[in-house]
MIMAR-307646 format. One record per residue: residue in one letter; chain; x, y, z of N, C-alpha, C in turn; residue number from 1. Coordinates in nm, 3 decimals, decimal comma, padded with zeros to 5 digits. Layout:
BEGIN
+------+------+---------+---------+---------+---------+---------+---------+---------+---------+---------+-----+
: code : unit :      nu :      nv :      nw :     cau :     cav :     caw :      cu :      cv :      cw : pos :
+------+------+---------+---------+---------+---------+---------+---------+---------+---------+---------+-----+
:    A :    A :       X :       Y :       Z :       X :       Y :       Z :       X :       Y :       Z : NUM :
...
+------+------+---------+---------+---------+---------+---------+---------+---------+---------+---------+-----+
***
This chain:
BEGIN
+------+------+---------+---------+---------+---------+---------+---------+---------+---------+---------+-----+
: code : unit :      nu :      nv :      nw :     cau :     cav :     caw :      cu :      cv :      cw : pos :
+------+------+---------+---------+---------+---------+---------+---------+---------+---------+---------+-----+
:    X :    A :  04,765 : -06,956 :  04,583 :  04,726 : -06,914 :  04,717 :  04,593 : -06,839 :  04,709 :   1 :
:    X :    A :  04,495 : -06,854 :  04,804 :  04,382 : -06,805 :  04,820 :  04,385 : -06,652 :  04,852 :   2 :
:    X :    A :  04,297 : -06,575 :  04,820 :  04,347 : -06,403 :  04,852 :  04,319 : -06,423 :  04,994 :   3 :
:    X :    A :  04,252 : -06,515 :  05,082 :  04,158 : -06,487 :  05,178 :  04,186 : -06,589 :  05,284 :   4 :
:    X :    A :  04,282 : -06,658 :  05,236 :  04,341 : -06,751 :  05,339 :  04,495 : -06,708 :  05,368 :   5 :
:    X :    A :  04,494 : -06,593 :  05,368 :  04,662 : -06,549 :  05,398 :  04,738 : -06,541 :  05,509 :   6 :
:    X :    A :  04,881 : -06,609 :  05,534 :  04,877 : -06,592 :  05,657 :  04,883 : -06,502 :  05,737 :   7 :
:    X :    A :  04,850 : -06,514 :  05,872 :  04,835 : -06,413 :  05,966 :  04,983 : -06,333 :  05,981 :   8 :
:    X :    A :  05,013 : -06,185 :  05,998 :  05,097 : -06,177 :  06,050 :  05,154 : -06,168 :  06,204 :   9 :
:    X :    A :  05,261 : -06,170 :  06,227 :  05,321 : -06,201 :  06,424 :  05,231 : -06,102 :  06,506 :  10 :
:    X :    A :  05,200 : -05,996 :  06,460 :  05,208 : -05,880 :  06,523 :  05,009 : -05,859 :  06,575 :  11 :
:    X :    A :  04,922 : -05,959 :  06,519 :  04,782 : -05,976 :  06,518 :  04,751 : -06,038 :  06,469 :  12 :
:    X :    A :  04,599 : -06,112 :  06,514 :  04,492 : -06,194 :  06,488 :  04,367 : -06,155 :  06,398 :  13 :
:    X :    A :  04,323 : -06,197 :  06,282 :  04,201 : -06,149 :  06,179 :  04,083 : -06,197 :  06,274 :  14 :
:    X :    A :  04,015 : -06,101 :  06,312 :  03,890 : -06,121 :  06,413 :  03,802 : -06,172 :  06,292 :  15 :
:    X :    A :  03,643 : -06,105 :  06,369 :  03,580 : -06,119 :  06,248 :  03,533 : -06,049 :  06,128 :  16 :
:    X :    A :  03,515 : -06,123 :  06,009 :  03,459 : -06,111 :  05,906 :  03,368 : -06,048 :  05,857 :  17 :
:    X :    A :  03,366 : -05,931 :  05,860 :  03,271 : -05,783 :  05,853 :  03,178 : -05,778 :  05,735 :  18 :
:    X :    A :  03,277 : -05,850 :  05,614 :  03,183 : -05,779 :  05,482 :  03,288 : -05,881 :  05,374 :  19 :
:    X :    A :  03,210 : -05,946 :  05,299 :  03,288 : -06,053 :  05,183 :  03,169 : -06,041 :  05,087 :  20 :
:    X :    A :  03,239 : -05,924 :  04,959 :  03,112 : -05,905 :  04,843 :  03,234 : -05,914 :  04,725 :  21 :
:    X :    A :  03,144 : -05,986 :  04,591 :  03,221 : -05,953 :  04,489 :  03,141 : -05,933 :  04,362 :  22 :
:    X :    A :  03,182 : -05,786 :  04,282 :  03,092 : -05,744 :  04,219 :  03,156 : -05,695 :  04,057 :  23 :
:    X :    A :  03,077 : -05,724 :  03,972 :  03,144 : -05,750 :  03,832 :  03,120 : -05,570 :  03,753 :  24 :
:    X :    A :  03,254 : -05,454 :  03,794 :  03,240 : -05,368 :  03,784 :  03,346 : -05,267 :  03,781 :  25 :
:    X :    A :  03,396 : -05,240 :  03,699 :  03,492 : -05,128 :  03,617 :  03,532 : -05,063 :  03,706 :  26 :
:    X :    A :  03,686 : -05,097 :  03,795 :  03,721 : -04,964 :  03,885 :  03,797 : -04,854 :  03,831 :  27 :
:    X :    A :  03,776 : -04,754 :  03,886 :  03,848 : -04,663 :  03,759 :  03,964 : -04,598 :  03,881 :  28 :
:    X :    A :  04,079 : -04,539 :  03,813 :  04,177 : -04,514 :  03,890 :  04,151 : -04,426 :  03,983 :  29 :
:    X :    A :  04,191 : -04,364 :  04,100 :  04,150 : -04,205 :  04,173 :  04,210 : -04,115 :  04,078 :  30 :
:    X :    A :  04,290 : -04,122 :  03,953 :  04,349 : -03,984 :  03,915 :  04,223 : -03,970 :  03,839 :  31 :
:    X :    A :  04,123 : -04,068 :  03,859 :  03,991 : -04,010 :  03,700 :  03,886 : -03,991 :  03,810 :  32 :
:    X :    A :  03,896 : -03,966 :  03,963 :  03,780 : -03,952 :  04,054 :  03,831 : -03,870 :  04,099 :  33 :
:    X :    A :  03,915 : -03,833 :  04,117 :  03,976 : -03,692 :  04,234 :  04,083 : -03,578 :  04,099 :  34 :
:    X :    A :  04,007 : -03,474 :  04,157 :  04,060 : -03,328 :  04,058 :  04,129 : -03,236 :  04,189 :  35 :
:    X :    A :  04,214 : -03,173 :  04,161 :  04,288 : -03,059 :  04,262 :  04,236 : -02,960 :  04,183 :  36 :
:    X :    A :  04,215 : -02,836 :  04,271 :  04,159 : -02,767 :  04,285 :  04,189 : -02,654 :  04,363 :  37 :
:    X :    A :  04,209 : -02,507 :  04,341 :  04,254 : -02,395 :  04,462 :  04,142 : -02,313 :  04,473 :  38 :
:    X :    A :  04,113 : -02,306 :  04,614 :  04,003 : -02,244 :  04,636 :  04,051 : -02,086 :  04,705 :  39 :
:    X :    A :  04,001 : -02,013 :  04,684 :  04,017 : -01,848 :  04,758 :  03,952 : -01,797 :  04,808 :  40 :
:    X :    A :  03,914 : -01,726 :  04,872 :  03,870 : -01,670 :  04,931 :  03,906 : -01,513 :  04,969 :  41 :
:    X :    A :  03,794 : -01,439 :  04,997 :  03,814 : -01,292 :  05,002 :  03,909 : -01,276 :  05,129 :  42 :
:    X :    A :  03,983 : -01,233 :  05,130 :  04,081 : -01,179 :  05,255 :  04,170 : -01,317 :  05,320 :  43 :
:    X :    A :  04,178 : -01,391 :  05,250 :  04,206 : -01,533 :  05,294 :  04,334 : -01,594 :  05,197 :  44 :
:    X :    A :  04,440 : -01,650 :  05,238 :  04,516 : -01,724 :  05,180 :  04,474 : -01,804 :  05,091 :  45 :
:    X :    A :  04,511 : -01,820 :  04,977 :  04,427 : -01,954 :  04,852 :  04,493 : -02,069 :  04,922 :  46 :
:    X :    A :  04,407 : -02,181 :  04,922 :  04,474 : -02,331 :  04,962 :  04,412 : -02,390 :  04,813 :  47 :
:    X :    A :  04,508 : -02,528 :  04,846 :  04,460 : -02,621 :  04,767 :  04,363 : -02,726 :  04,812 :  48 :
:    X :    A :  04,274 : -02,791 :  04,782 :  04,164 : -02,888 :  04,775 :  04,124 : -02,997 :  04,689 :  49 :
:    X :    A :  04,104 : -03,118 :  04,739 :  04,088 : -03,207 :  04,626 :  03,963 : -03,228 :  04,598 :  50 :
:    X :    A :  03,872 : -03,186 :  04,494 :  03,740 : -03,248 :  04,486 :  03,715 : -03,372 :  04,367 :  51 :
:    X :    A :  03,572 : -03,420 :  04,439 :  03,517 : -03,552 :  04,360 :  03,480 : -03,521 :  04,201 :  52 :
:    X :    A :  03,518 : -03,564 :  04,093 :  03,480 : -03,562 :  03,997 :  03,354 : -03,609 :  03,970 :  53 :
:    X :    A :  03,271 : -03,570 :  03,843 :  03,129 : -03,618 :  03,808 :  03,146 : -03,761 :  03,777 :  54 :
:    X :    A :  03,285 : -03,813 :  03,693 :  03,257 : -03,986 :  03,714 :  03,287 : -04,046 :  03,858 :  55 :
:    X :    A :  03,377 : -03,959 :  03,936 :  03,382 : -04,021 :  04,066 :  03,238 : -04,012 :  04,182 :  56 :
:    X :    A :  03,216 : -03,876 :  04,123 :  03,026 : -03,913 :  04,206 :  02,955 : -04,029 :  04,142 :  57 :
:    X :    A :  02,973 : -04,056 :  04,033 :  02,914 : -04,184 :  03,988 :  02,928 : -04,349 :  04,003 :  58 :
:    X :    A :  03,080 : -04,310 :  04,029 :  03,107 : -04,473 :  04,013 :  03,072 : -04,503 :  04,232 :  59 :
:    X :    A :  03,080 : -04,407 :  04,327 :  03,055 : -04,395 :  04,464 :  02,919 : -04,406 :  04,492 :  60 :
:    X :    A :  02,846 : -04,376 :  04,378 :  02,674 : -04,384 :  04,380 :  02,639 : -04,569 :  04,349 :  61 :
:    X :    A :  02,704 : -04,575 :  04,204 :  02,688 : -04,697 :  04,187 :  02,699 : -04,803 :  04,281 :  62 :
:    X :    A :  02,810 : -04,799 :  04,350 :  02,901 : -04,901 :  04,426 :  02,823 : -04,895 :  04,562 :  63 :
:    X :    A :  02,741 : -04,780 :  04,584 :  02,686 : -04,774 :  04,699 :  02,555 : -04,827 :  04,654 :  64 :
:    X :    A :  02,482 : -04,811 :  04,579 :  02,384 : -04,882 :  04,503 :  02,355 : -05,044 :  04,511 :  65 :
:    X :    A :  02,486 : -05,075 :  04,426 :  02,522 : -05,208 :  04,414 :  02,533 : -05,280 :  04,565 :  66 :
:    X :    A :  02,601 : -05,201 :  04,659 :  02,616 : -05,258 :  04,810 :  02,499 : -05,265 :  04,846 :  67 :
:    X :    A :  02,357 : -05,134 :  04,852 :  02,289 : -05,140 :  04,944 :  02,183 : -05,251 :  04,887 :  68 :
:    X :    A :  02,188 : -05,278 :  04,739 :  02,069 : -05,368 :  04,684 :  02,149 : -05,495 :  04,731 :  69 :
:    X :    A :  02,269 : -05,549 :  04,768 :  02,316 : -05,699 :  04,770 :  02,278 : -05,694 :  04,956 :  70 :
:    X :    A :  02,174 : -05,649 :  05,036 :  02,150 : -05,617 :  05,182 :  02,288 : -05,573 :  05,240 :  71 :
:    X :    A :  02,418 : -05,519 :  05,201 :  02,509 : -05,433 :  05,279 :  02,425 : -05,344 :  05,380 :  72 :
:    X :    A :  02,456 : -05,351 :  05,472 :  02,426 : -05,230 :  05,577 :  02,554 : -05,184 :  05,662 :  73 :
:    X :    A :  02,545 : -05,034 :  05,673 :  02,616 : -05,006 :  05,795 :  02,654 : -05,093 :  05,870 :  74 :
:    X :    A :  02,762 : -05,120 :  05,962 :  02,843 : -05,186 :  06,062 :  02,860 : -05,048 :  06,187 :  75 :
:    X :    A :  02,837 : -05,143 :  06,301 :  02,841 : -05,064 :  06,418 :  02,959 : -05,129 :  06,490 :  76 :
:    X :    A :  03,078 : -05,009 :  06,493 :  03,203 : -05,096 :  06,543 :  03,202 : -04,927 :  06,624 :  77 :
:    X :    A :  03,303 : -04,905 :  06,712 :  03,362 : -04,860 :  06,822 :  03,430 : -04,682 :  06,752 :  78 :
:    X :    A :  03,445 : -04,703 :  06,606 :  03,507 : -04,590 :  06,565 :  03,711 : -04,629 :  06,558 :  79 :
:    X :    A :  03,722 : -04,718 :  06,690 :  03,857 : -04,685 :  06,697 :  03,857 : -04,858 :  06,649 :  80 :
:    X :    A :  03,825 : -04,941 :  06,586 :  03,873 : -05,069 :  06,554 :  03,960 : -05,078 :  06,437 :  81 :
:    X :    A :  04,070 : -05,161 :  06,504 :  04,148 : -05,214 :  06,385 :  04,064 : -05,292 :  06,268 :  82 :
:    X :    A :  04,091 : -05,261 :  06,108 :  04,053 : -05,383 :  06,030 :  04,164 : -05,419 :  05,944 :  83 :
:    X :    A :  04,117 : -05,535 :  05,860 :  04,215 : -05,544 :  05,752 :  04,128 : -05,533 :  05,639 :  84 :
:    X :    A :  04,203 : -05,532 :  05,539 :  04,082 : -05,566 :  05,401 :  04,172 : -05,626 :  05,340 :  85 :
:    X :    A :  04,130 : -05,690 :  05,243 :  04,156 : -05,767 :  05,131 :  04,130 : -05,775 :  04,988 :  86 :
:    X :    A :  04,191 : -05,666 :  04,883 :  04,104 : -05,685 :  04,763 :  04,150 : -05,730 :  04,620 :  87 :
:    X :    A :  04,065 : -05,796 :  04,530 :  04,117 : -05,873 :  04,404 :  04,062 : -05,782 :  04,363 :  88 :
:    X :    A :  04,109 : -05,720 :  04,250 :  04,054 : -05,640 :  04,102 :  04,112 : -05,738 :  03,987 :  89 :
:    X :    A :  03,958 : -05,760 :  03,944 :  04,014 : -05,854 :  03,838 :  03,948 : -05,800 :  03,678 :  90 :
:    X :    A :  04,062 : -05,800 :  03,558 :  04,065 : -05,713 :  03,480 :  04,106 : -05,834 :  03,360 :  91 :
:    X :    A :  04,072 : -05,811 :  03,227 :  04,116 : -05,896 :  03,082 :  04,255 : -05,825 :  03,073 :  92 :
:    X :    A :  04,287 : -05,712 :  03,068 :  04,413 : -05,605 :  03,048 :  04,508 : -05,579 :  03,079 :  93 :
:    X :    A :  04,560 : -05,672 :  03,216 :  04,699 : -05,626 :  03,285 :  04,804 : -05,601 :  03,179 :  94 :
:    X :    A :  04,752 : -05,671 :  03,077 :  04,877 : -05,700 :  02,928 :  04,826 : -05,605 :  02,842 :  95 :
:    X :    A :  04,995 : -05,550 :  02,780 :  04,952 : -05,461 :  02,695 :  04,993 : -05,583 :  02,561 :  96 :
:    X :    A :  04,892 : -05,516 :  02,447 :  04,916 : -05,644 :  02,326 :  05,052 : -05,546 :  02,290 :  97 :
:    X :    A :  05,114 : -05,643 :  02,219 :  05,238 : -05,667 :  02,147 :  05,249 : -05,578 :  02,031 :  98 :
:    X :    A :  05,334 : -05,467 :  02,024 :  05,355 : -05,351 :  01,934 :  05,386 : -05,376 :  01,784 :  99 :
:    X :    A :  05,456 : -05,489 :  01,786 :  05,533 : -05,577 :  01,657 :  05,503 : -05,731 :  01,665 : 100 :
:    X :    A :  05,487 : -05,826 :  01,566 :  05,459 : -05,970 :  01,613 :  05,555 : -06,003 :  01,679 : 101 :
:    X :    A :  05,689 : -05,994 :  01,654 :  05,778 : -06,010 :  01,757 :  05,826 : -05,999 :  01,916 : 102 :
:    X :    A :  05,734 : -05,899 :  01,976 :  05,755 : -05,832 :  02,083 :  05,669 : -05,928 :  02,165 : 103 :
:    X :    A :  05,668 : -05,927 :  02,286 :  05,609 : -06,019 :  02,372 :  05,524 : -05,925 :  02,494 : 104 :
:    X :    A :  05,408 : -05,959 :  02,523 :  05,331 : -05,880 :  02,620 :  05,401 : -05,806 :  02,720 : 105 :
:    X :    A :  05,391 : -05,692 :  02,740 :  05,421 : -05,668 :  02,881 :  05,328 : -05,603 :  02,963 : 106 :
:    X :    A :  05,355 : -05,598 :  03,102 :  05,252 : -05,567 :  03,210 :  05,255 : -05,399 :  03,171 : 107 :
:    X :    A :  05,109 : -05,363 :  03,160 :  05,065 : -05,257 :  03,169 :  05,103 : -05,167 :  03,266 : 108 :
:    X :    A :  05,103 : -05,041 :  03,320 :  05,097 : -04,955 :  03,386 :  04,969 : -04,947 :  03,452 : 109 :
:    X :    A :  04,918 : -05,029 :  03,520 :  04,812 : -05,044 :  03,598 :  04,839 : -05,019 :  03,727 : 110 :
:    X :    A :  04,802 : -04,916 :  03,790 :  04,838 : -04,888 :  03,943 :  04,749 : -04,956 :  04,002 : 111 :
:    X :    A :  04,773 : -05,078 :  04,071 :  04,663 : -05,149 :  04,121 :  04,631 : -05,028 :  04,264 : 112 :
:    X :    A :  04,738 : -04,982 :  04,321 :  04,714 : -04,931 :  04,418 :  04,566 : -04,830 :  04,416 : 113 :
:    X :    A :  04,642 : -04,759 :  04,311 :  04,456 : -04,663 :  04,296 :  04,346 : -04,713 :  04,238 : 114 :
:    X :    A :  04,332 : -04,824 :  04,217 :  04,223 : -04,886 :  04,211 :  04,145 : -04,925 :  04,358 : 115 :
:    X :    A :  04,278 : -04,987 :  04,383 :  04,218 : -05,012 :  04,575 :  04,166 : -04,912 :  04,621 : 116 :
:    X :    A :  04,224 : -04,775 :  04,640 :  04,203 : -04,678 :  04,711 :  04,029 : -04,593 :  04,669 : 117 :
:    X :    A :  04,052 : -04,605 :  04,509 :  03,879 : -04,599 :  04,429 :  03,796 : -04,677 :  04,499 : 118 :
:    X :    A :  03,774 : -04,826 :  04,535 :  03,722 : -04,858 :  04,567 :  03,661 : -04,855 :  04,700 : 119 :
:    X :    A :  03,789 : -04,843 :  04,790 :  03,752 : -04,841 :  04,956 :  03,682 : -04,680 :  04,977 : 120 :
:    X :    A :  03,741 : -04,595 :  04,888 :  03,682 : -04,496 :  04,945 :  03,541 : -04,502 :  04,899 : 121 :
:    X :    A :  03,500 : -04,593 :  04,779 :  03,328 : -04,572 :  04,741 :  03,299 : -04,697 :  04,854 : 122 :
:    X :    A :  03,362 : -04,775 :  04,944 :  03,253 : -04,926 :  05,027 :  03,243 : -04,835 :  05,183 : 123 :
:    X :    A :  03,413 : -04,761 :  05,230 :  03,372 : -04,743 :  05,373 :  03,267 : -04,681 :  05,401 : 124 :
:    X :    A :  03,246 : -04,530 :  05,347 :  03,096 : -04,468 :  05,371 :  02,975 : -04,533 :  05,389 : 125 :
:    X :    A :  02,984 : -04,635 :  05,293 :  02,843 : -04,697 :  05,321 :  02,848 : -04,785 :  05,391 : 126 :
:    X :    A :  02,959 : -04,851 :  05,469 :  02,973 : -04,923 :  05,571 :  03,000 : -04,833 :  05,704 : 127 :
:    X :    A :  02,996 : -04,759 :  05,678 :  03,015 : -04,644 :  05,791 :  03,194 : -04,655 :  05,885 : 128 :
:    X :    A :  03,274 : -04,685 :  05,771 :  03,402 : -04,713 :  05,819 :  03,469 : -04,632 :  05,811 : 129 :
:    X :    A :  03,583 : -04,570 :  05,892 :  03,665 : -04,485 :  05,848 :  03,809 : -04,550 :  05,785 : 130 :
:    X :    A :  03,873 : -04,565 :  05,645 :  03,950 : -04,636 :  05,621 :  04,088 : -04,583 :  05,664 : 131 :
:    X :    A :  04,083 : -04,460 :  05,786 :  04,263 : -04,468 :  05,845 :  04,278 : -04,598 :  05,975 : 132 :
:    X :    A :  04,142 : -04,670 :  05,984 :  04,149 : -04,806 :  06,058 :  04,212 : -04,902 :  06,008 : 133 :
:    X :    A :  04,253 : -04,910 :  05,908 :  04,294 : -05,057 :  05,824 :  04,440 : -05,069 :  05,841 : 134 :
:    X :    A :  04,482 : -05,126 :  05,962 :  04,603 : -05,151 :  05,991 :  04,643 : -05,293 :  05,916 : 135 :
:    X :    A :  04,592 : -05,361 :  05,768 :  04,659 : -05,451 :  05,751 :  04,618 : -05,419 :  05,607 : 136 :
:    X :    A :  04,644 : -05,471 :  05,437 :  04,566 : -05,461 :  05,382 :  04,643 : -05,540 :  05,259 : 137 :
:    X :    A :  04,573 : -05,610 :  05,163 :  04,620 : -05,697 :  05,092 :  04,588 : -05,665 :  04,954 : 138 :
:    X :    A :  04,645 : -05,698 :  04,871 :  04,589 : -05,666 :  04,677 :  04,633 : -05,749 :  04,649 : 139 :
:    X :    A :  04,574 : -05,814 :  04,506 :  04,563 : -05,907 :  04,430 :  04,516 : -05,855 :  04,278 : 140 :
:    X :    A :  04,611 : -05,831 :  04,155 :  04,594 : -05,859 :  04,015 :  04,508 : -05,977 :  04,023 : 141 :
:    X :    A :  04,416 : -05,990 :  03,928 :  04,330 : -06,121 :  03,871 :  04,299 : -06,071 :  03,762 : 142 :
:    X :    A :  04,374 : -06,184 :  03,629 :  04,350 : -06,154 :  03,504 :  04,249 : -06,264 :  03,501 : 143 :
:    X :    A :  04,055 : -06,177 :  03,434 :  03,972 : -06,234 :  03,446 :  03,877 : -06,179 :  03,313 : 144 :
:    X :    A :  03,847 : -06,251 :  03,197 :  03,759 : -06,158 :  03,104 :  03,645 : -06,060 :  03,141 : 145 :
:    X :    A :  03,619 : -06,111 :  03,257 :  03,470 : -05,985 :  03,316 :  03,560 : -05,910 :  03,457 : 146 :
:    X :    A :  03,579 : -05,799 :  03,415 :  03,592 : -05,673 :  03,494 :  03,482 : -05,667 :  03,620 : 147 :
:    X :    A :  03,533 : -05,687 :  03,736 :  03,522 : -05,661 :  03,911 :  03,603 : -05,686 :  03,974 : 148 :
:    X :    A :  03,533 : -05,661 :  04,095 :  03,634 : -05,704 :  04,229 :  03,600 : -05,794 :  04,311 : 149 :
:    X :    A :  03,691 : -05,773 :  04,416 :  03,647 : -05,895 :  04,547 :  03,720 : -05,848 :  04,643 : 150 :
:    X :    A :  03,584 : -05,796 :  04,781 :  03,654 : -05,737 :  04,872 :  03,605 : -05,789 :  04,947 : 151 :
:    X :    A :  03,684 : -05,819 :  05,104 :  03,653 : -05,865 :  05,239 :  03,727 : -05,781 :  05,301 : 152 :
:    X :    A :  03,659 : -05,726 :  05,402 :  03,686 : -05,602 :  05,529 :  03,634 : -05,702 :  05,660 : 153 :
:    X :    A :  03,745 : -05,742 :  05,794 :  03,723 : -05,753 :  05,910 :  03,791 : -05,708 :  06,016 : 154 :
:    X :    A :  03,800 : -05,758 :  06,109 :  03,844 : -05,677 :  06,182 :  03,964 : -05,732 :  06,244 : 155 :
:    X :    A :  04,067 : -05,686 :  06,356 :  04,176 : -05,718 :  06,373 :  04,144 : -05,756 :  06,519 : 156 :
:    X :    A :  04,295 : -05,842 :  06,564 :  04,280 : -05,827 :  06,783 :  04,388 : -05,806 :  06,783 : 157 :
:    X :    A :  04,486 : -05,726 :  06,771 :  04,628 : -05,636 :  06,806 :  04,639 : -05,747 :  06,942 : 158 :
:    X :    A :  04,785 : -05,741 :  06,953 :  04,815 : -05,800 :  07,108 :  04,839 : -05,676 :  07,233 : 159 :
:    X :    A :  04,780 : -05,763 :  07,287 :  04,806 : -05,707 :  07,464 :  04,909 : -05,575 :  07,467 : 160 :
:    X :    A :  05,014 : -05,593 :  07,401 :  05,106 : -05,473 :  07,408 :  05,103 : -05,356 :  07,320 : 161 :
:    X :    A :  04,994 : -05,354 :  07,252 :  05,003 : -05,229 :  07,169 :  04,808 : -05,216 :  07,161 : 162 :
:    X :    A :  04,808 : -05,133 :  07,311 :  04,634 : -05,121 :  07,323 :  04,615 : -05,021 :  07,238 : 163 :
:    X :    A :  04,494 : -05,051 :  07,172 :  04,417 : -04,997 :  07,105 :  04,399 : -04,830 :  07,118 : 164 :
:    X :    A :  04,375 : -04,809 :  07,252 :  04,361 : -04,647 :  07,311 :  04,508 : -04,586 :  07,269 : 165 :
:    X :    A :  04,629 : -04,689 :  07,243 :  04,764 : -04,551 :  07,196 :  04,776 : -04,545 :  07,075 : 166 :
:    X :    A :  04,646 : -04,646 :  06,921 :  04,630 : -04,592 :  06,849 :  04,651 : -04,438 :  06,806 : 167 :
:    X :    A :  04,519 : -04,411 :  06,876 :  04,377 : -04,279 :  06,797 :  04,469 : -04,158 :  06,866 : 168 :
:    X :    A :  04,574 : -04,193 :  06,965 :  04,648 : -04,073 :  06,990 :  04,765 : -04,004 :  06,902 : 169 :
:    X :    A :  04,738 : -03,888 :  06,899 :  04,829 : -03,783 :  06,850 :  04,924 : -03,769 :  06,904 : 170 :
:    X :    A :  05,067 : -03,753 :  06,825 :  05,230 : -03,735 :  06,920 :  05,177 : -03,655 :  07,032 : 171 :
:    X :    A :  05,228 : -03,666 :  07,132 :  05,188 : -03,542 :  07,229 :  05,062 : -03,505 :  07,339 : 172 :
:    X :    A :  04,965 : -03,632 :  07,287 :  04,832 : -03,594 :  07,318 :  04,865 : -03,699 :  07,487 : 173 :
:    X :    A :  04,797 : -03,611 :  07,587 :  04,805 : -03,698 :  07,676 :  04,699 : -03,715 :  07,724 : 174 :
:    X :    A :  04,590 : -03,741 :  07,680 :  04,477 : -03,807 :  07,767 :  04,495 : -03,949 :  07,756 : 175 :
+------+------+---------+---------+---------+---------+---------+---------+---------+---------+---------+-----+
***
């Protein structure tokens, strides 16, 4: 099955096709881009905070790099649009080698999930997206000897019965 020909589900229609890039490049998990952190303050309760690590400023520089040299530009959508995305991370490694000749590969501990999440958070900024829009979203393992990805971000048409405006609202909010 194609990552990109999937079927639709009942509930909405894949508008259009915002952004289809694929780029040969090492995603690294969010537990190696995001550090917790307690911040204090004089007369103030300590909270906790998550900040960007020095490889996570890097690999968000790169990726924004890599986007803005392939002509990526900003997208001018509404703020409140549904999208979906779609992404392959494709890796030589899903397999861990075999401990004993006897033993037979098994699947790594690869959180594909935080790979996804590494990534979207280094493409929306520079697409100017906010990713709590992505009411649909797809992953794909691809065991591939050269390390990248493959992402397509578009947009959604929700049906008639679930308008868009009772999204962006908060329990309670009545405007």
């Amino acid at each position: 099955m194609n990552l990109f020909e999937d079927p639709q589900g009942p509930d909405y229609v894949r508008g259009e096709t915002l952004l289809r890039i694929a780029g040969a490049a090492h995603v690294p998990s969010t537990n190696n881009l995001y550090r917790l952190g307690v911040v204090s303050r004089p007369g103030r309760q300590p909270f906790a905070k998550q900040f960007l690590t020095t490889p996570g400023k890097a690999f968000k520089k790169a990726v924004a790099r890599f986007l803005l040299a392939n002509g990526v530009r900003p997208i001018a959508l509404d703020g409140r649009t549904p999208l979906y995305v779609s992404v392959a991370i494709h890796r030589p490694d899903w397999w861990s080698k075999p401990k004993r000749k006897a033993d037979r590969p098994a699947i790594k501990k690869i959180d594909v999930f935080n790979l996804e999440k590494a990534l979207l958070d280094a493409i929306c900024p520079v697409l100017g997206l906010r990713d709590e829009w992505i009411f649909d979203g797809r992953i794909r393992k691809v065991e591939d000897p050269v390390e990248g990805f493959t992402v397509e971000i578009g947009t959604l048409v929700l049906p008639s019965s679930l308008p868009v405006d009772t999204l962006w609202r908060r329990p309670g909010d009545t405007r």
